[in-house]
C-alpha positions as CSV (number, residue, x, y, z in Angstrom):
1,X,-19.4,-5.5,-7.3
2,X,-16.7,-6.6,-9.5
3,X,-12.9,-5.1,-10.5
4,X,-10.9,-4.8,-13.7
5,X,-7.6,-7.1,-14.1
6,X,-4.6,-5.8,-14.1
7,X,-5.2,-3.7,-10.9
8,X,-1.8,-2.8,-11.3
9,X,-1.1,-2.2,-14.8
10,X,2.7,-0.8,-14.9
11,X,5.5,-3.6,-15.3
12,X,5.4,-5.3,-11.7
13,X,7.2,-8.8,-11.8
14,X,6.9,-11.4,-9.1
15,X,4.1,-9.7,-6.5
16,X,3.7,-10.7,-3.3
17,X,1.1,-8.7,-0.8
18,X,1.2,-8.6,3.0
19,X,-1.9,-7.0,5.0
20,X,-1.1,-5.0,7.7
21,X,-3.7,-3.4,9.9
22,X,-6.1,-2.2,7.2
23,X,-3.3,-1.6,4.4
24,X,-2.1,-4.0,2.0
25,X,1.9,-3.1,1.0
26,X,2.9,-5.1,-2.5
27,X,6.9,-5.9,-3.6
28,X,8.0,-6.8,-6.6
29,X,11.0,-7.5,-8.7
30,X,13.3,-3.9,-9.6
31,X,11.5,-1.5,-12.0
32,X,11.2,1.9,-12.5
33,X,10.1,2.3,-9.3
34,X,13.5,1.1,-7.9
35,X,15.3,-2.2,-6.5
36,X,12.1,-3.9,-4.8
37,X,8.5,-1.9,-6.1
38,X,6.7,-0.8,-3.6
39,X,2.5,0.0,-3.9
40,X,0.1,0.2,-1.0
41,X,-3.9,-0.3,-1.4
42,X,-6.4,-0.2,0.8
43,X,-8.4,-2.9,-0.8
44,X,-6.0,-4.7,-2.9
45,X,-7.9,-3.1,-6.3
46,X,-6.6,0.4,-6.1
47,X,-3.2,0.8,-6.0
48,X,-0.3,4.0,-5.4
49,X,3.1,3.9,-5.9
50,X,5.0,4.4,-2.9
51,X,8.9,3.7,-3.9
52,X,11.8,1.7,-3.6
53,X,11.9,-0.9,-0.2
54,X,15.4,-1.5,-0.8
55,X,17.2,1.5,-1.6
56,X,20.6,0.6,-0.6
57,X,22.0,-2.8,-1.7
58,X,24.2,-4.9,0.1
59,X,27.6,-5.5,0.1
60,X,27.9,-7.8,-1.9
61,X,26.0,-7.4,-4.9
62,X,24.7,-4.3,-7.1
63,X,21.8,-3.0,-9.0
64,X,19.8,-4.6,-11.8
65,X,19.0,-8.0,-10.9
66,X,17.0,-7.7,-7.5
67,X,14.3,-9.8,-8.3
68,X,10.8,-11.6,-6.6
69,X,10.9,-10.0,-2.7
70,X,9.0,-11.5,0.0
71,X,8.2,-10.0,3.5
72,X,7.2,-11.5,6.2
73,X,5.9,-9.8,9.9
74,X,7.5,-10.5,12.7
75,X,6.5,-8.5,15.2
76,X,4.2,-4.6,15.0
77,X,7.7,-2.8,14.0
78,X,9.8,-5.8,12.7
79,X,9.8,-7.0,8.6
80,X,11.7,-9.2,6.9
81,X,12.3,-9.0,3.7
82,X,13.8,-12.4,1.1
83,X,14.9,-11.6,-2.1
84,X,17.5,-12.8,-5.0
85,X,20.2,-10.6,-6.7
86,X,23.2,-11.2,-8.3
87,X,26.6,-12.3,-5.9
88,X,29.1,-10.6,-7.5
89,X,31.5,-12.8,-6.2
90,X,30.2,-15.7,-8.0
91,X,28.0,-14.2,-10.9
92,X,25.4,-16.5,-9.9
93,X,21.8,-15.2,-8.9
94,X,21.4,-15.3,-4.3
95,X,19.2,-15.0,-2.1
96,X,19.5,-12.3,1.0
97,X,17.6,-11.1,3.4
98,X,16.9,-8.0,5.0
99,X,15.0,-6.2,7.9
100,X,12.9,-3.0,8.3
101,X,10.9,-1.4,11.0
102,X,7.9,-0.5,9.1
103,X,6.1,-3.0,6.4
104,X,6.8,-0.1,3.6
105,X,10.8,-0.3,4.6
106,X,13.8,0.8,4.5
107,X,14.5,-2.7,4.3
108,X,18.7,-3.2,5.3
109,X,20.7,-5.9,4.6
110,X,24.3,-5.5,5.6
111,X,25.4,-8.8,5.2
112,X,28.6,-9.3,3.5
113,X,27.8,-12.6,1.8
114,X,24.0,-14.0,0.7
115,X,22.1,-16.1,2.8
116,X,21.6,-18.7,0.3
117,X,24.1,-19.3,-3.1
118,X,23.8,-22.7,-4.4
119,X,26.6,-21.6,-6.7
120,X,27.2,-25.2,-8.4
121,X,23.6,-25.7,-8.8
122,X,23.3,-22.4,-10.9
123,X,22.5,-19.8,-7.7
124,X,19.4,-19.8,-5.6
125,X,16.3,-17.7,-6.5
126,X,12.7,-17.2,-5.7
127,X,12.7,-17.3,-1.6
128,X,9.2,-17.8,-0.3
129,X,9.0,-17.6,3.8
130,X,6.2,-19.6,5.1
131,X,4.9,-19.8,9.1
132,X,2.9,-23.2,9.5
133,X,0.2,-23.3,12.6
134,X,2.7,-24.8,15.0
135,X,4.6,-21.4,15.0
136,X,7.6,-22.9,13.2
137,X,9.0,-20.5,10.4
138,X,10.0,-21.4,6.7
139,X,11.6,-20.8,3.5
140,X,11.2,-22.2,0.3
141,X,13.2,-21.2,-2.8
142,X,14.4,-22.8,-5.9
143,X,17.9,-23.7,-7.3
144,X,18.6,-22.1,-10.9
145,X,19.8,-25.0,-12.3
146,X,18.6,-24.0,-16.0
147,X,21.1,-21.5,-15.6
148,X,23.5,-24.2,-16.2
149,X,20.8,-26.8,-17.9
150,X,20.8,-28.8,-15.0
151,X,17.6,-29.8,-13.1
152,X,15.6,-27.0,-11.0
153,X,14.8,-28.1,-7.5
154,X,12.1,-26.6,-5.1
155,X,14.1,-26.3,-1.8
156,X,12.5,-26.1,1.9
157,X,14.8,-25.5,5.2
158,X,13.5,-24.2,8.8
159,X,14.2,-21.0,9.6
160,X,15.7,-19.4,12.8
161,X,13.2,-17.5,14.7
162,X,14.4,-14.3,13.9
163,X,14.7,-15.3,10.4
164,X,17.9,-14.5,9.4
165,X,19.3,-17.6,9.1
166,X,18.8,-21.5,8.3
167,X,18.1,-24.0,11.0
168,X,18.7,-28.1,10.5
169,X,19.1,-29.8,6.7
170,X,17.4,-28.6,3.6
171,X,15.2,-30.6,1.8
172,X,14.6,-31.0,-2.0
173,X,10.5,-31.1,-2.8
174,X,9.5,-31.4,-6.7
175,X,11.8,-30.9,-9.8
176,X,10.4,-30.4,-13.2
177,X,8.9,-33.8,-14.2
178,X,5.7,-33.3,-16.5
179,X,5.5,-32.0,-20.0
180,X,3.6,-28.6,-19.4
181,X,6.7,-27.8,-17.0
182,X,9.6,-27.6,-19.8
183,X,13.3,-27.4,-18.3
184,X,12.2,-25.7,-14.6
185,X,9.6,-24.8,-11.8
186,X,10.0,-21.8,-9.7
187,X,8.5,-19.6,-7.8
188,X,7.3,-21.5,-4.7
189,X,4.4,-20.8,-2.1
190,X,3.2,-22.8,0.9
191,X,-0.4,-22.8,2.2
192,X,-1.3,-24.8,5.2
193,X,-5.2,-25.3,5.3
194,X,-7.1,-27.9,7.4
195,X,-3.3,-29.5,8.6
196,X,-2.7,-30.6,4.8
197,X,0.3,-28.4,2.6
198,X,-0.5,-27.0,-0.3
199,X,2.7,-26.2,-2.4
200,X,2.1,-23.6,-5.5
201,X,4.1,-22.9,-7.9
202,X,5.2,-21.9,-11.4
203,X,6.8,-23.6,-14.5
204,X,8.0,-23.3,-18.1
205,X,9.5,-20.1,-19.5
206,X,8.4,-17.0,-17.8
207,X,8.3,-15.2,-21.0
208,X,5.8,-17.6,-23.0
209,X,2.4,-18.5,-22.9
210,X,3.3,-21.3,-21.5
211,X,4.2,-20.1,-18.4
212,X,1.7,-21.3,-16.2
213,X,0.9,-22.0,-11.8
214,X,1.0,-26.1,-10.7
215,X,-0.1,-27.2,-7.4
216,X,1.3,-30.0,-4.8
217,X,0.1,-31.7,-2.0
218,X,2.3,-32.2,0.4
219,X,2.8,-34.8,3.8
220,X,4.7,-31.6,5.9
221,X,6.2,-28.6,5.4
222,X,9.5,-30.7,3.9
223,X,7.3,-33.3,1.7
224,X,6.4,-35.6,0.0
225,X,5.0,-33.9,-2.0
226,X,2.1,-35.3,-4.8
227,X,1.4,-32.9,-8.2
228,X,-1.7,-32.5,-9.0
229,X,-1.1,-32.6,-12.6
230,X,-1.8,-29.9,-15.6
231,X,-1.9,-26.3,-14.3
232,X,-4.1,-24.8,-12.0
233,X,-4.0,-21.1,-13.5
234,X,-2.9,-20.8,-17.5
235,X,-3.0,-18.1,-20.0
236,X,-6.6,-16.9,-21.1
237,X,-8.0,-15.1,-23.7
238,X,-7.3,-12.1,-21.5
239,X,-4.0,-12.7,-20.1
240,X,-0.4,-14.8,-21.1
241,X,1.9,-16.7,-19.0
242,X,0.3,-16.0,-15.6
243,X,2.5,-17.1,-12.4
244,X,4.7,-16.6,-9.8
245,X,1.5,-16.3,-7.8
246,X,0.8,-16.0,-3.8
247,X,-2.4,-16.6,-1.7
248,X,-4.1,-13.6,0.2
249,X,-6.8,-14.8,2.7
250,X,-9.3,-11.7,2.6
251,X,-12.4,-12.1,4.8
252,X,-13.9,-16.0,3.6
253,X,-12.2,-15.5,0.5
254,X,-9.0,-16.6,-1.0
255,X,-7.1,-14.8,-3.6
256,X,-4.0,-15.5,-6.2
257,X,-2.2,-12.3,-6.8
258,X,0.5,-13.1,-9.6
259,X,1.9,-11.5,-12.8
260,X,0.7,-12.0,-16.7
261,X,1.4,-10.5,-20.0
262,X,-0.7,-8.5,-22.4
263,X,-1.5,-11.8,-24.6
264,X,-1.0,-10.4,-27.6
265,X,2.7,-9.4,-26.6
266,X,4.4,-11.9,-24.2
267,X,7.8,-11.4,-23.5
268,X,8.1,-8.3,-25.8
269,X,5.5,-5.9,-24.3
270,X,6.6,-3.0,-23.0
271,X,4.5,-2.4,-20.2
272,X,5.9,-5.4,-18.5
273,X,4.6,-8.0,-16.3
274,X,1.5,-6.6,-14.7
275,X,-0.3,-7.8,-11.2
276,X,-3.7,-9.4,-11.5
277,X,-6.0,-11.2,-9.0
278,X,-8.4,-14.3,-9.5
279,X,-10.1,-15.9,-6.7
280,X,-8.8,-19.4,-5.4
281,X,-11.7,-22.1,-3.9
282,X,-11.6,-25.3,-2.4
283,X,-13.1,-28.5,-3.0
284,X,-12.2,-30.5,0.0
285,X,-8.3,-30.6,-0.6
286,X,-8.6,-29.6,-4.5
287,X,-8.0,-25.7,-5.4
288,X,-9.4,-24.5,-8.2
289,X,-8.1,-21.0,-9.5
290,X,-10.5,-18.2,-11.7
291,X,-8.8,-17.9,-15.3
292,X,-7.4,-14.1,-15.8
293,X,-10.6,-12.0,-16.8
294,X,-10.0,-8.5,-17.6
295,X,-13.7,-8.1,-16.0
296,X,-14.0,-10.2,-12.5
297,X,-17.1,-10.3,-11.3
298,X,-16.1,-10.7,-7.2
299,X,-14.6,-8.3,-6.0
300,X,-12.2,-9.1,-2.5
């Protein structure tokens, strides 16, 4: 039995899914369901509204710019939520973080300053935690350096084991280099699979075709890191500018879940950024991603 792309087809920017018992819970970037959209599924296909994960902001920024959350589960009743909005002290885009007792929040985050502002490299976006099979907790997130028209950087630093802060140096892993990339790359996502690293992530201008998911190989959670090349998921006749993608292990499966346009409208139309799902295999330590198809024929 098959599904119909987009399974979410209200704007929904930047989705990333966590499975919890038998629920999934989906976040993405503020929209008119609040700061951080919040949906819950029970089989990642059919998706409800359920409301805003961050209602209250902290200190030290304000509404409009909360963009690309991430949670990840630390315990039955403890979340943790990553996700960028604007400093108002700097004007630069940050990264905070925040905690909740339930996967569907209220997420808080009282800090008074972000976690993460790499103010003379444009302001830090785009967080992406990461636990490898050691145990050890990360978080990946890139500079906004075309913010400024400097380079972009994909950044990696160990986390405390709470989460709420970084541990030891940060590392710099892959800036835009190849021509399908244009003047960034975004959007990371680490996936650990038979103790190799797998680095997605996206590149180009999120509001063009062109917009598309590249994949890395990398030595260790901090690099080297190889590209593979030209991208792994690009627009199709069904969908443009797919990306900002993350993997969801379902039963012997693998899934991207990420956002496209309507290809007939990207950047302009008015339904937004929708979430989609396409089935990611392996060929030893190649992936190979389904293009977007309105009309998938697996079903997770």
């Amino acid at each position: 039995m098959g599904f119909t792309n987009p399974v979410y087809g209200n704007n929904f920017a930047d989705p990333q899914v966590v499975a919890v018992d038998n629920v999934y819970y989906a976040f993405a970037t503020n929209g008119p369901l609040g700061n951080v959209q919040t949906l819950t599924s029970p089989d990642l296909v059919s998706w409800e509204p359920v409301g805003d994960a961050l209602p209250a902001l902290a200190p030290w920024t304000a509404p409009g710019r909360v963009w690309a959350p991430e949670v990840a589960a630390h315990a039955a009743d403890r979340y943790v939520m990553y996700y960028t909005s604007a400093d108002t002290a700097s004007g630069r885009q940050a990264i905070g973080v925040a905690v909740a007792s339930r996967p569907e929040g209220p997420y808080v985050d009282k800090s008074p300053s972000p976690l993460i502002n790499q103010v003379d490299e444009g302001g830090s976006i785009d967080a992406s935690p990461f636990q490898d099979s050691a145990g050890k907790r990360w978080l990946y997130w890139k500079d906004d350096g075309n913010a400024i028209g400097v380079d972009t950087w994909i950044y990696a630093s160990e986390l405390s084991a709470d989460g709420l802060t970084l541990v030891g140096p940060t590392h710099r892993l892959i800036k835009q280099t190849l021509p399908w990339e244009g003047n960034l790359v975004e959007a990371p996502y680490m996936v650990e699979r038979n103790g190799k690293f797998h680095l997605f992530y996206s590149a180009n201008a999120f509001d063009k075709a062109g917009y598309a998911v590249g994949h890395a190989l990398c030595e260790s959670p901090t690099g080297t890191c190889t590209k593979s090349g030209d991208p792994i998921l690009r627009t199709s006749p069904d969908a443009a500018g797919p990306g900002h993608n993350m993997v969801l292990h379902v039963a012997d499966s693998d899934w991207f879940v990420y956002h496209a346009w309507n290809p007939s409208a990207p950047g302009t139309d008015p339904t937004g950024r929708t979430m989609w799902l396409s089935e990611l295999t392996w060929t030893d330590d190649t992936p190979a991603v389904q293009p977007p198809l309105h009309n998938n024929p697996t079903h997770p």
